[in-house]
N, C-alpha and C positions, 0 to 999 in steps of 0.2 A: 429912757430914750430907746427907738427902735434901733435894729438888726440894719446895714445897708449890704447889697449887696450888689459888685459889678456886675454887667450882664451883656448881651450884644456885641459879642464879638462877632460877628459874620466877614467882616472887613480886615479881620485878624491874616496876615499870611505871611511866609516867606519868600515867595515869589515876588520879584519886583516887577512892573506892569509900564509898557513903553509905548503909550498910545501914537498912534501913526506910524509904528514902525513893524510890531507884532501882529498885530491883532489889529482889525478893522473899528472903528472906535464905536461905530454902532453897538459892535456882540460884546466890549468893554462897558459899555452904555447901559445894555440890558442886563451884565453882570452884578454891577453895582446898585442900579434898581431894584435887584432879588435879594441881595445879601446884605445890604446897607440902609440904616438908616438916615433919610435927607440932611435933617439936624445939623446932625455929627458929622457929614461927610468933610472932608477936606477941600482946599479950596483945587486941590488936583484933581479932584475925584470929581469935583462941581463940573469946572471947566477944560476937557479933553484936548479942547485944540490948542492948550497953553503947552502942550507936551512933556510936561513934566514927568517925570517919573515918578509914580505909583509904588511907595514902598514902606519901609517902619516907619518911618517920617509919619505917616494916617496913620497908624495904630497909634502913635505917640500924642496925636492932635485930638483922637476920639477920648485918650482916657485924660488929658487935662480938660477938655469940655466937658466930662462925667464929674470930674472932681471939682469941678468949678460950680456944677449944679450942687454940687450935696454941699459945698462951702454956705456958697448964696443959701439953704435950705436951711442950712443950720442956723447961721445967726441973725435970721428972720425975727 
């Protein structure tokens, strides 16, 4: 059996992200178009005007969607 290896973290940060309050959601908008993958996104990250905060929560929701892929993969 092969090698797996994490990858894509672009979405990784410590900065928490406060849509409508910081930052104009549009330049949040076109942040996470450039560093994120659609997939994976969070459902915060999807939808901006829900205002949720943007924080470890996504990083936490990208890597059980990665692992949920390689589960599903494996016992294929």
């Amino acid at each position: 059996m092969g090698s797996f290896k994490l990858c894509d973290f672009g979405s990784a940060t410590t900065v928490a992200i406060h849509p409508g309050s910081d930052r104009p959601n549009a330049l949040i908008q076109e942040e996470l178009e450039k560093y994120t993958t659609p997939q994976y996104r969070a459902p915060e990250m999807v939808n901006l005007y829900m205002k949720k905060t943007i924080n470890e929560k996504a990083d936490i929701w990208v890597l059980v969607c990665r692992v949920c892929i390689l589960f599903m993969r494996y016992w294929k």
